[in-house]
C-alpha positions as CSV (number, residue, x, y, z in Angstrom):
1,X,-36.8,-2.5,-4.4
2,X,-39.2,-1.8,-7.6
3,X,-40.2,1.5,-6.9
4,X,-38.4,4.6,-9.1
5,X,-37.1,6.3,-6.3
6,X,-35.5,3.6,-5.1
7,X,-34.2,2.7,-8.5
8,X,-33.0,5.8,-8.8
9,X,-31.4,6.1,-5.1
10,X,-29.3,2.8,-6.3
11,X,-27.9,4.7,-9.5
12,X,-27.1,7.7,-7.2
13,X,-24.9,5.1,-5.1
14,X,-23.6,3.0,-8.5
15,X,-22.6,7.0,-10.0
16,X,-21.6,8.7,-6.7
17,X,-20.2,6.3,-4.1
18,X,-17.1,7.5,-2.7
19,X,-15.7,3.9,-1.4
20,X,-17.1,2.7,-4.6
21,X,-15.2,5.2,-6.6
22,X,-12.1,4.9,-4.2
23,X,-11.8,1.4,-4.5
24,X,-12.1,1.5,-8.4
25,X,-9.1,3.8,-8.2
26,X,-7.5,1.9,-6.3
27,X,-7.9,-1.0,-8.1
28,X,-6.4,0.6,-11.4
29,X,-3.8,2.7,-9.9
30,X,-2.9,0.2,-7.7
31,X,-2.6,-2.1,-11.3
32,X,-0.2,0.1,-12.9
33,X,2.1,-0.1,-10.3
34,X,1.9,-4.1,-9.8
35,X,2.2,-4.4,-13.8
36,X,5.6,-2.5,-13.6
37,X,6.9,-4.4,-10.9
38,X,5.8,-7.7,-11.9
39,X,9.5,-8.6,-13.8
40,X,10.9,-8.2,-10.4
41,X,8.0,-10.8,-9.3
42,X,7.0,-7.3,-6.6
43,X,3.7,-6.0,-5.7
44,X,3.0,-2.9,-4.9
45,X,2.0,-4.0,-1.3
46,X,5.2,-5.5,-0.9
47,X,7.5,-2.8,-2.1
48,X,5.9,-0.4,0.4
49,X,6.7,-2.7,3.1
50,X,10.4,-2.6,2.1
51,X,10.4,0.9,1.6
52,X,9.3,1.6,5.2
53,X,11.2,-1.2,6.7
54,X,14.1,0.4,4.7
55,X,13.7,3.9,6.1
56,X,12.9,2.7,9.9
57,X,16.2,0.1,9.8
58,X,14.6,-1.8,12.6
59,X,10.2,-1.8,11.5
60,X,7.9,-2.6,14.7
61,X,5.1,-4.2,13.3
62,X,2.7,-1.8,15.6
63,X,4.5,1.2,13.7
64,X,4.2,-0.3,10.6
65,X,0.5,-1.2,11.6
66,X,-0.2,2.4,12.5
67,X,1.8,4.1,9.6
68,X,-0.2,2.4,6.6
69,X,-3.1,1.7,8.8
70,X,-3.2,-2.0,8.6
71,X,-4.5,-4.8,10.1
72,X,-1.6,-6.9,12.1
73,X,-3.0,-9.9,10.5
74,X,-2.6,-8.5,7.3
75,X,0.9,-7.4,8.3
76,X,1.9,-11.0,9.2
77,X,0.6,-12.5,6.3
78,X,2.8,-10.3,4.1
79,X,5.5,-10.7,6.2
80,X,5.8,-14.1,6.5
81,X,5.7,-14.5,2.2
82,X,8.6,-11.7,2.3
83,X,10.4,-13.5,4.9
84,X,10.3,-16.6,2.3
85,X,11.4,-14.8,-0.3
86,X,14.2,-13.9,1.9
87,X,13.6,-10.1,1.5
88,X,13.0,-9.5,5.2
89,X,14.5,-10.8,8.4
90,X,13.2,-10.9,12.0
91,X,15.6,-8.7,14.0
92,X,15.5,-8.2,17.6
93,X,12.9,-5.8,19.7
94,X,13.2,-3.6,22.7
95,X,11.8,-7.1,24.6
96,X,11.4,-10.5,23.4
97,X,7.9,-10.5,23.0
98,X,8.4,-8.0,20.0
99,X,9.1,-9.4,16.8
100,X,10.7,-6.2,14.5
101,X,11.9,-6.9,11.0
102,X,14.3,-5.3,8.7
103,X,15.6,-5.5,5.5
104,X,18.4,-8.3,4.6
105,X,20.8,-7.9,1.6
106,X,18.6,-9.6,-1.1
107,X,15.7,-7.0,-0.1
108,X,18.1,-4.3,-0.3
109,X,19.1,-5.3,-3.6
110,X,15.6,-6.0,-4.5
111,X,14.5,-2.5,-3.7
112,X,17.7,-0.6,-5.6
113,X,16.3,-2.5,-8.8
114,X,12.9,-1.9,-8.2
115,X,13.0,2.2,-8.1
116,X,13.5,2.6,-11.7
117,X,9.8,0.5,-12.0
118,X,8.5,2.2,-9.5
119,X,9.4,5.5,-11.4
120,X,7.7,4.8,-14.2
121,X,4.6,3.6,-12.7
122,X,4.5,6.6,-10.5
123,X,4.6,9.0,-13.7
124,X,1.9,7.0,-15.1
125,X,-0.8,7.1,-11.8
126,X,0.0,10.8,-11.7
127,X,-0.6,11.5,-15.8
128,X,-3.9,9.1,-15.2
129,X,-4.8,11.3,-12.5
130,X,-3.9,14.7,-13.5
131,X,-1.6,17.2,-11.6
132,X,-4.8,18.3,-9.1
133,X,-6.0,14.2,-8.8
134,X,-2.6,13.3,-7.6
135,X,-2.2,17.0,-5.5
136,X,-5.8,16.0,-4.0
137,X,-4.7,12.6,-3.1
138,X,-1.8,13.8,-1.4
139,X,-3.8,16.1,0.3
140,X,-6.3,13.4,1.7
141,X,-4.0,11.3,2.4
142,X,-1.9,13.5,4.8
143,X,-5.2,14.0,6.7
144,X,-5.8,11.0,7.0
145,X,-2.3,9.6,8.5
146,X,-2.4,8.2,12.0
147,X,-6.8,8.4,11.9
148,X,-8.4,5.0,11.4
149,X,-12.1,5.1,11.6
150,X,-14.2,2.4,12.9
């Protein structure tokens, strides 16, 4: 691994990554919005959660699964802290082998008081990124929706 051109092959990847460079974005994009809701003691993972289950009134997991492209372990995990919290409540599926969730009346509550946060981290991510960073983003992610490469 001594030789210049690798050396300079490994720069290249440290400077030009694009998972490198997404996940650093992430990572401090992802902090605004955790910093804001922090009083609420909300993360950002957690409020989208709500948000969806909020705006499907009954959430399948497999939706929810396929809409923020998640793992269903991952989804469970979250769930089950929510659910402790008492944000979220198991609600009935199309059969019993379907486990859906919803919203109950503290995690309604909980999101109302969280939008104003949410607001302001918003108009911070999009003045870090600039009008065509958050336009490009937007962008991406709508072609991305529904694809999950393996």
């Amino acid at each position: 691994m001594g030789s210049a051109k690798t050396k300079e092959s490994l720069q290249t990847i440290e400077r030009e990554c694009v998972a490198g460079r997404l996940r650093l974005i992430n990572r401090v994009i992802t902090g605004l919005y955790d910093e804001a809701l922090r009083p609420l003691d909300l993360k950002l993972s957690q409020m989208t959660l709500l948000v969806l289950a909020s705006n499907l009134g009954v959430a399948r997991p497999a939706d929810v699964c396929c809409a923020l492209q998640m793992d269903p372990s991952t989804l469970s995990r979250n769930l089950e802290r929510m659910r402790a919290q008492g944000w979220i409540e198991r609600l009935p599926g199309e059969d019993a082998r379907e486990h859906c969730f919803g919203l109950t009346l503290e995690g309604k509550k909980l999101l109302r008081r969280a939008v104003p946060a949410w607001q302001r981290a918003q108009r911070n991510a999009n003045a870090l990124l600039g009008e065509k960073g958050a336009a490009a983003l937007r962008r991406i992610a709508r072609n991305c929706s529904g694809k999950r490469q393996g």
